[in-house]
C-alpha positions in Angstrom: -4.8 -40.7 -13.2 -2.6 -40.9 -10.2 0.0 -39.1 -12.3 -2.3 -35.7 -12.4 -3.3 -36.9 -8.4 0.3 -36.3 -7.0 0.4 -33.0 -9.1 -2.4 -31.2 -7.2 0.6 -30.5 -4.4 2.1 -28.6 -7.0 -0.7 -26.7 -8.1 -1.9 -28.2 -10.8 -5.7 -28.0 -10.5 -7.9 -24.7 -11.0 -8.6 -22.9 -7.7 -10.0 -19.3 -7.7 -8.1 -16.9 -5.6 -10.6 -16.6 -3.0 -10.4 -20.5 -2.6 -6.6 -19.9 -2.2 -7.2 -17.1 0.2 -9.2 -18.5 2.4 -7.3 -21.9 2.9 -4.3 -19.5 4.1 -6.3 -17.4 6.3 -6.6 -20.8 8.2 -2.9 -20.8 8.9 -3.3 -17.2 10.5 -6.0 -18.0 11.8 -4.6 -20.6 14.3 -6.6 -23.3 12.5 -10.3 -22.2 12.1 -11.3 -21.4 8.5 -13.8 -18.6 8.3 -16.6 -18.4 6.1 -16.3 -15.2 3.8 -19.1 -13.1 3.0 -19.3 -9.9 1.0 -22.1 -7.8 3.2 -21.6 -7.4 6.7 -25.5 -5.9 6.6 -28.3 -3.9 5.1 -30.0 -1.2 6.6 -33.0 1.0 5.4 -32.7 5.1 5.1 -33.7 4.8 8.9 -30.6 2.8 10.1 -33.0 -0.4 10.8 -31.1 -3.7 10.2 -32.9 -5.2 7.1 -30.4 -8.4 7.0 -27.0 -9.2 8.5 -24.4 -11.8 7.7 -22.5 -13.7 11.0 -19.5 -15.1 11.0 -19.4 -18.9 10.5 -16.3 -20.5 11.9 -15.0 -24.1 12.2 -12.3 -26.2 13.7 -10.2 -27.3 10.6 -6.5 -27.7 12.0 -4.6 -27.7 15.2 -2.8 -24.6 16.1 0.8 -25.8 16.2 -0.2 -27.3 12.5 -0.5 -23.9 11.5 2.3 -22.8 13.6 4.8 -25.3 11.7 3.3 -24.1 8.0 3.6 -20.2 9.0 7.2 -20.8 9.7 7.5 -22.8 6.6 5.9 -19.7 4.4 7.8 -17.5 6.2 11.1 -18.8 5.1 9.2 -17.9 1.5 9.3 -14.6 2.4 12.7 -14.5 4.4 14.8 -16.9 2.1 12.7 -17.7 -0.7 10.7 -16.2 -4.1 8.6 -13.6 -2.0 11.9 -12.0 -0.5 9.9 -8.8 -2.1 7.5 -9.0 0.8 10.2 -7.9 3.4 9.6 -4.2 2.5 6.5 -4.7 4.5 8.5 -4.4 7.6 6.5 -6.7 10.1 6.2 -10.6 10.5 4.6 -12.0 7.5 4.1 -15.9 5.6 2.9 -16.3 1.6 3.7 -18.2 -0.7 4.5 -17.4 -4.6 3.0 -19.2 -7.7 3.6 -18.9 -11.3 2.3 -21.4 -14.0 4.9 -23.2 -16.3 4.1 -20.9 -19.1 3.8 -18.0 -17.3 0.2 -17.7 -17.8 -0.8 -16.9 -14.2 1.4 -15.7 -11.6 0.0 -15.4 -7.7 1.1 -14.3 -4.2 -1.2 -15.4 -0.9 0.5 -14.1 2.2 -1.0 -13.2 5.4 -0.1 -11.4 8.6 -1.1 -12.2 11.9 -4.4 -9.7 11.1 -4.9 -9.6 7.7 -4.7 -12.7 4.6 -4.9 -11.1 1.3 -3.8 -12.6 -2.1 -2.8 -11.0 -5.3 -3.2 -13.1 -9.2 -2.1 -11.0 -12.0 -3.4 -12.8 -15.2 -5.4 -12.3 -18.3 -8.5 -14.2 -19.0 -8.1 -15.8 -22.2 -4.8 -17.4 -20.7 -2.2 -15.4 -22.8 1.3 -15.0 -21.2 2.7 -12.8 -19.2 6.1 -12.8 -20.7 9.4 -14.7 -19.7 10.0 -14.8 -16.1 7.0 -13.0 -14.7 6.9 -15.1 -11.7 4.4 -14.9 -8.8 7.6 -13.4 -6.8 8.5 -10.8 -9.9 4.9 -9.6 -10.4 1.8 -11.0 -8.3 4.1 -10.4 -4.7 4.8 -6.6 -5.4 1.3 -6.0 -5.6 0.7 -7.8 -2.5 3.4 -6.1 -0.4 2.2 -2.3 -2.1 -1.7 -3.3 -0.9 -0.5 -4.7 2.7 1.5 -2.0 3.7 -1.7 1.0 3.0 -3.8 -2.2 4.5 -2.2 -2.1 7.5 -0.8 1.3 8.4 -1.5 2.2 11.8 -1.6 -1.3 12.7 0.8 -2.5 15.5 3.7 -4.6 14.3 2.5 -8.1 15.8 5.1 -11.5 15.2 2.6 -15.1 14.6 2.0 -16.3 18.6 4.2 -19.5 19.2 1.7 -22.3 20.6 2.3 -22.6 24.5 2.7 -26.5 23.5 2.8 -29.1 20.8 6.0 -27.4 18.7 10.0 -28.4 19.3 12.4 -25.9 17.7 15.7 -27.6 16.6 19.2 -26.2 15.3 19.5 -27.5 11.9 22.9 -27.6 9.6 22.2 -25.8 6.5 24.3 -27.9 4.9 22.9 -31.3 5.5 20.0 -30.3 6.7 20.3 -32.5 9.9 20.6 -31.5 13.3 23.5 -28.6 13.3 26.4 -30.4 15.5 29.9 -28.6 16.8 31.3 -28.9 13.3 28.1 -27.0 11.5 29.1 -23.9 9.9 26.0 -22.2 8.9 23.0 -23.1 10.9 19.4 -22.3 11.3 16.7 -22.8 13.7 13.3 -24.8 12.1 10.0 -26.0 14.2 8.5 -28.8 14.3 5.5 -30.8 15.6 6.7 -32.4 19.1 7.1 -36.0 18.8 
């Protein structure tokens, strides 16, 4: 029905987590979705490559595209339900997810160098209990794994596109543009044009 149609924005349809992964690791990405693959190759008791796995990419969204949605998951993690992700310390986007019966609860976030996402969940659907959210539960998990994930790593922020994106002052009140009389601003990006 179109009813159940307008709902898939919201999440209502079944997706496995590495579906969910692997859409986000476009953002990160710039806009080319990656193929995954579990072996990177096989190699007999002599070191002899037996089979290998390449990397399959493909064009899927413009860069300032993904630029515009980072910042958007960003604010998730800055403002918003994954505010537990800031203990990472460096740049990161995600978004949090919990079903309306608190059956599932998920966190997909990415860095500029690593997408990784986190479902806590039983398989025979029970519930989790009263407000175990994807923020209270799936994003902990998340932030605990990224941090060992990306120790030694250097601290890298997402790479602004050199064109396409316009940032704008926006009142936080009316969420127009901020004028003299705004109070409390903020700055937001958005496809030129």
């Amino acid at each position: 029905s179109l009813i159940n149609t307008f709902s898939l924005a919201l999440g209502s349809s079944d997706v496995t987590l590495l579906e969910m992964v692997r859409a986000f690791a476009v953002f990160a990405n710039k806009g080319i979705k990656t193929e995954p693959y579990y072996i990177i190759k096989i190699e007999d008791k002599d070191g002899r490559t037996i089979e290998s796995n390449k990397t399959v990419e493909e064009d899927v969204l413009s860069p300032q595209t993904c630029y515009v949605l980072t910042s958007l998951l960003k604010g998730v993690v800055q403002h918003g339900t994954g505010a537990y992700a800031q203990i990472l310390g460096r740049p990161c986007a995600g978004k949090t997810g919990t079903t309306n019966d608190f059956t599932d609860a998920w966190f997909i976030g990415y860095t500029p160098q690593l997408a990784c996402g986190v479902w806590v969940g039983y398989d025979n659907h029970k519930k989790l209990g009263y407000k175990m959210t994807g923020g209270a539960i799936a994003c902990p998990v998340w932030t605990d794994f990224m941090i060992d994930a990306l120790a030694g790593q250097p601290v890298m922020d997402f790479q602004v596109p050199s064109s396409g994106v316009t940032f704008a002052r926006i009142d936080s009140h009316t969420g127009l543009l901020a004028t003299a009389e705004s109070k409390k601003t903020y700055m937001e990006v958005y496809l030129s044009g």
